[in-house]
C-alpha positions in Angstrom: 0.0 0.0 0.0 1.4 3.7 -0.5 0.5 6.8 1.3 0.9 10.3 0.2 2.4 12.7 2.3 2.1 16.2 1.1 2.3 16.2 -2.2 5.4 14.5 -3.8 6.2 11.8 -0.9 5.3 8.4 -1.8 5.5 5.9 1.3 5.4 2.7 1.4 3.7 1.1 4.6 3.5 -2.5 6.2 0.0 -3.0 6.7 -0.1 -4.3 10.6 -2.5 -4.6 12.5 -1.8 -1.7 14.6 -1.0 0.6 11.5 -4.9 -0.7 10.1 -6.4 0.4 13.8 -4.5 3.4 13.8 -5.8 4.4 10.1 -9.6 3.0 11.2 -8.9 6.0 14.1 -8.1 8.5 12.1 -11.5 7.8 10.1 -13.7 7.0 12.4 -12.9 9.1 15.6 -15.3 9.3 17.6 -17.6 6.3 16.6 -17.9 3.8 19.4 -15.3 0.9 18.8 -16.2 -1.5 21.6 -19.8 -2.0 23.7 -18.6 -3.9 26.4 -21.4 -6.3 27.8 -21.8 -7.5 31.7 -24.7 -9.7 32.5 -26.5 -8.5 30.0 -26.2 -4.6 30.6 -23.8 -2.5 28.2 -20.9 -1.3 31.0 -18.3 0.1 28.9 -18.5 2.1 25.3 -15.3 3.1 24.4 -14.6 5.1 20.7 -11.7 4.4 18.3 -9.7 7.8 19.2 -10.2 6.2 23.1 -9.0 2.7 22.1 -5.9 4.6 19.9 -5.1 6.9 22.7 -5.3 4.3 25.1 -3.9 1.2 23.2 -0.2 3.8 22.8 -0.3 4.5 26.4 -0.3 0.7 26.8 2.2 0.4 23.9 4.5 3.1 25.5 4.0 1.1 29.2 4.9 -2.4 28.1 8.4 -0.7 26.0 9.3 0.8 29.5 8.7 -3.2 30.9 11.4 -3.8 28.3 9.3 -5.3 26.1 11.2 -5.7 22.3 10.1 -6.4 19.2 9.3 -10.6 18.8 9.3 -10.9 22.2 6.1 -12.9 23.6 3.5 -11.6 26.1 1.0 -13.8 27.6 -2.5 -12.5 28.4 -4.2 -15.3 30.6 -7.1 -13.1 31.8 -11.1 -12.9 30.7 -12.7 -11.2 27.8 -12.4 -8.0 28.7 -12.0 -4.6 27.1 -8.5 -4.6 28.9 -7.5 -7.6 27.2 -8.4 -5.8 23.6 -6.4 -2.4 25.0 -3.5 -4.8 25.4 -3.8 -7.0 22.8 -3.5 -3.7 20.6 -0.5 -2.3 22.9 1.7 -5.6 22.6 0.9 -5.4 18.6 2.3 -1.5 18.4 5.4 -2.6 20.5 5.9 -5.9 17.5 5.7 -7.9 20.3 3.7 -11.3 20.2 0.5 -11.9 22.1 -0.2 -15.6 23.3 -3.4 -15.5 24.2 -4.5 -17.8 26.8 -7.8 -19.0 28.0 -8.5 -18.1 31.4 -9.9 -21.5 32.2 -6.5 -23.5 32.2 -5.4 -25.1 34.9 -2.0 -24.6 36.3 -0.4 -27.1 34.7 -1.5 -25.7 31.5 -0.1 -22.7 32.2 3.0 -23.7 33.8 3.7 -25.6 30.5 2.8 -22.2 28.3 5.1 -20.3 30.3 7.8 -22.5 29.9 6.9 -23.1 26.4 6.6 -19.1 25.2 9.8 -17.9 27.6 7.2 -15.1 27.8 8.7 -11.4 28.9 5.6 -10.2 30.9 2.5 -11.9 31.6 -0.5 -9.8 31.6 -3.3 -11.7 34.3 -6.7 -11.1 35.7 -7.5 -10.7 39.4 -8.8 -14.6 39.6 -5.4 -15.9 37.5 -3.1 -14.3 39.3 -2.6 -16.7 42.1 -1.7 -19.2 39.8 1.1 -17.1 38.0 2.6 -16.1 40.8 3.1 -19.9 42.6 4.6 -20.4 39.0 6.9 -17.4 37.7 7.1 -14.9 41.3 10.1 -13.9 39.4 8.7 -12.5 36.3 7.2 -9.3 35.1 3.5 -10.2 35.9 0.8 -7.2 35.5 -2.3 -7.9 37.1 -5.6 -6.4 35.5 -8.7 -5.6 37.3 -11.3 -6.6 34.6 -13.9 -7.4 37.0 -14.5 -3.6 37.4 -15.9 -1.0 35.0 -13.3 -0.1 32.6 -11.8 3.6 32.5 -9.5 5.3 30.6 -7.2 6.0 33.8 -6.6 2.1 34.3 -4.0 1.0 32.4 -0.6 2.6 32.5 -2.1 6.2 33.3 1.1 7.8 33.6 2.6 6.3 30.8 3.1 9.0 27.5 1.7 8.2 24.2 3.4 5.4 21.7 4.9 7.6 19.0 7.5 4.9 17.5 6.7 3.9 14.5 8.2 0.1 13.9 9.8 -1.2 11.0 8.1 -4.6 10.3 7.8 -7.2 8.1 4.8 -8.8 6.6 6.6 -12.4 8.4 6.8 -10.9 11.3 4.3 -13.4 14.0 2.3 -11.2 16.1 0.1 -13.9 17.6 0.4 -17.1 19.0 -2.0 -19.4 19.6 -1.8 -23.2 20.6 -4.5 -26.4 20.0 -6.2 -27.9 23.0 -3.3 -30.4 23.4 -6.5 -33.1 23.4 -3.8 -36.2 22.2 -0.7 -34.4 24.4 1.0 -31.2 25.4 -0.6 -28.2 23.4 1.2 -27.2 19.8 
């Protein structure tokens, strides 16, 4: 795909994920990106500028972690508008998300750790018992999702994402493994 910039500049741009969200933004503003559903109630409406703004916060957060490019983040916490915020942040970062379901057991997820070498684990309030009897010694960030998302919640001091990566279209952003129904997960 090229962009023009002014009026002479051709670019050419790796069309990520993050770079597609980012241009869906620009469009559509203000238009509400995510109604979030809690026992059958809308609790959360967040736009695209909100989910932009917020996902490079996240972005910006995770790099101060020492998160690099390729390396692998686990998100073993519920459906949540937080896990979409961070899903979006690792992608900006080039990172790789391994999502995981929240319903594993601890050997699972001892196994996934082990497995991904992850560089931060991103958990819910209910998984994070389990992480920490597994990996006390790694970068775990624990997520309230079980409250009403807000914009302050995740990395509110954290400036915006303004890097712009240099990726490739074989670059792996996500990670995600069978049930392991015949032996360990693949």
């Amino acid at each position: 795909m090229k962009f023009y910039i002014g009026e002479m500049e051709k670019v050419n741009v790796i069309e990520t994920l993050s770079f597609l969200f980012d241009q869906t933004a620009l469009r559509l503003g203000q238009k509400e990106a995510i109604l979030f559903l809690r026992k059958g109630s809308i609790e959360s409406r967040v736009t695209y500028f909100s989910l932009k703004r917020i996902s490079d916060r996240v972005a910006s957060g995770l790099k101060g972690m020492g998160l690099e490019k390729g390396d692998r983040v686990i998100l073993y916490m519920p459906k949540s508008v937080e896990a979409v915020m961070i899903h979006l942040g690792v992608q900006k970062t080039g990172a790789v998300s391994v999502i995981l379901n929240p319903g594993f057991k601890r050997d699972e997820v001892a196994y996934f750790l082990k497995d991904t070498g992850a560089k931060v684990i991103v958990v819910g309030k209910k998984e994070e018992g389990v992480v920490r009897t597994l990996d006390a010694k790694g970068r775990i960030l624990c997520v309230d999702t079980e409250s009403p998302f807000s914009e302050e919640k995740l990395f509110p001091s954290s400036l915006p994402w303004t890097t712009s990566l240099g990726g490739n279209l074989h670059d792996p952003a996500l990670l995600i493994y069978t049930s392991g129904t015949t032996g360990q997960p693949k």
